[in-house]
N, C-alpha and C positions, 0 to 999 in steps of 0.2 A: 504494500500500500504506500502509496506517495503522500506526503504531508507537505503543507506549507504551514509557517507559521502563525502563531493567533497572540497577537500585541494585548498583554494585561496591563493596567495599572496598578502596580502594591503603593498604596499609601499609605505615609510615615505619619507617626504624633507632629513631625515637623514638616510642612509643607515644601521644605528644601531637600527634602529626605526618599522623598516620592519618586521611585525610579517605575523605568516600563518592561517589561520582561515578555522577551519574545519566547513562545514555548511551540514545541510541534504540535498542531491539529491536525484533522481530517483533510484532504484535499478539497477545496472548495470548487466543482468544475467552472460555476457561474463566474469567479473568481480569479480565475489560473488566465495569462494573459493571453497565453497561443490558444486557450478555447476562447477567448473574447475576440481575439484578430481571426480565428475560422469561422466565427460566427458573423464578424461584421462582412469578411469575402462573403462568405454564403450569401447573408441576406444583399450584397450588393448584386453577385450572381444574378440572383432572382430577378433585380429589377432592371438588367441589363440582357436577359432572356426577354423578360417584354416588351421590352424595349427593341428587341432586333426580331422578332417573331415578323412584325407586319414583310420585312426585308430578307424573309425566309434564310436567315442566319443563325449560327448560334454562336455563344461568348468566341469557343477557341475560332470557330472559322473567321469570326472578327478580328481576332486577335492577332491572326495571322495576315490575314489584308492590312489591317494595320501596321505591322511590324514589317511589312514588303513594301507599302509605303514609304514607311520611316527607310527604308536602303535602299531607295531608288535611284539615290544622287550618286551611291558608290559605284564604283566600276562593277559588269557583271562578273568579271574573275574574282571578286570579293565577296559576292553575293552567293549561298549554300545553304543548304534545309540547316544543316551544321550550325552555323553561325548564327542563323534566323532562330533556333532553338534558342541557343545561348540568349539572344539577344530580351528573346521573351522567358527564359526562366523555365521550359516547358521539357517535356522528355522528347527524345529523338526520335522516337518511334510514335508517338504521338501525332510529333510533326509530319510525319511521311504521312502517314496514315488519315489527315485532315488535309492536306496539302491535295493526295490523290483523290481527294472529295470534288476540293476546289478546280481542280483542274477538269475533272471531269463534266463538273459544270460552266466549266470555260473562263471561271472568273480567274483563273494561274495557269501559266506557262511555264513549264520545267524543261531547259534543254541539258544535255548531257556537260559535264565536266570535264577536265582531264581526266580524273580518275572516270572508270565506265561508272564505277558507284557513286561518284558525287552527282549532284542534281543543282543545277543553278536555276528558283523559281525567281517570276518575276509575275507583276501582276498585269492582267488584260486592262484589254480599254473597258469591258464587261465589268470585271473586276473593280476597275476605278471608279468605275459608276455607281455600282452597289456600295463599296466602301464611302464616295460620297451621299448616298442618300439614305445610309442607316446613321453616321458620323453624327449630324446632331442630335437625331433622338437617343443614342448613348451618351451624349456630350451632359442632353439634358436631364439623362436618370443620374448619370454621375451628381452634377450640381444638387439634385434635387436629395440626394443622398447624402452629402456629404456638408448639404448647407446647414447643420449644426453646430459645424466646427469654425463656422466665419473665418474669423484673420488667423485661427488656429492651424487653420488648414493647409497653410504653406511652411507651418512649421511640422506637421504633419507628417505632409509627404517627406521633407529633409528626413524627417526619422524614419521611416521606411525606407528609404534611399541608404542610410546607414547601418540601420538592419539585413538588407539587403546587399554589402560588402560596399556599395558603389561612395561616392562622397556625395555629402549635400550639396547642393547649388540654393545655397540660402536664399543670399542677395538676389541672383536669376529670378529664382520664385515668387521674390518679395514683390520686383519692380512689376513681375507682370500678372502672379495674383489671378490666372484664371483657370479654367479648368484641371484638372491634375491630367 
């Protein structure tokens, strides 16, 4: 059983005396932060499913137009299912495996690499279309999710960014302050 700690107060005849004494409890799941950050993905999940439903997408297929987006300015000898995983944090076989979705529906193009196994996608003009006309209604569940955390929010994302290995772009964040 995993415990996290439970903060008592013993207080003393002297008010200076009073110390806090952290002891082991029961694991709190409501409590524990990786079940609070799978829960907040989850429910954003959800409203980024309904988000893309009318655009007959789902989160990764989005994810992935997006993230073909985001490398379109690189050379295509740069560009790899490989890399494109990496870039999105996703498993590699994932990727192929959504990629051959995409393709099949014409929204990506994969041509061969050096390697015969590598695969360099790239996205259709199909593609770009559908990434631009689901783009705001995700833009808008994002905001609509996340508008809690007001100006907290670009310090936020900085801490996922760092949770995440990557460094903050604070300042970046701060000036422009709009969607994550």
């Amino acid at each position: 059983m995993q415990f996290i700690p439970r903060v008592s107060v013993v207080e003393a005849a002297e008010p200076s005396q009073t110390v806090m004494r952290a002891e082991p409890g029961p694991l709190d799941a409501g409590a524990a932060a990786g079940v609070l950050l799978a829960r907040a993905g989850n429910a954003l999940a959800r409203r980024m499913r309904a988000a893309l439903k009318p655009h007959k997408l789902s989160v990764a297929q989005y994810q992935l137009l997006a993230g073909l987006a985001s490398m379109s300015d690189e050379p295509p000898a740069g560009r790899s299912q490989a890399r494109l995983a990496a870039l999105l944090g996703m498993d590699r076989a994932m990727v192929s495996t959504v990629l051959a979705h995409l393709e099949a529906l014409r929204l990506v193009a994969r041509e061969a690499g050096t390697d015969r196994r590598a695969r360099r996608p790239s996205l259709t003009r199909a593609g770009q279309a559908r990434l631009a006309a689901a783009q705001p209604a995700v833009l808008a569940a994002e905001a609509a999710f996340f508008a809690p955390l007001r100006a907290e929010r670009v310090i936020f994302v900085a801490m996922l960014r760092l949770l995440l290995g990557e460094r903050p772009r604070l300042r970046a964040a701060a000036a422009r302050a709009g969607p994550i």
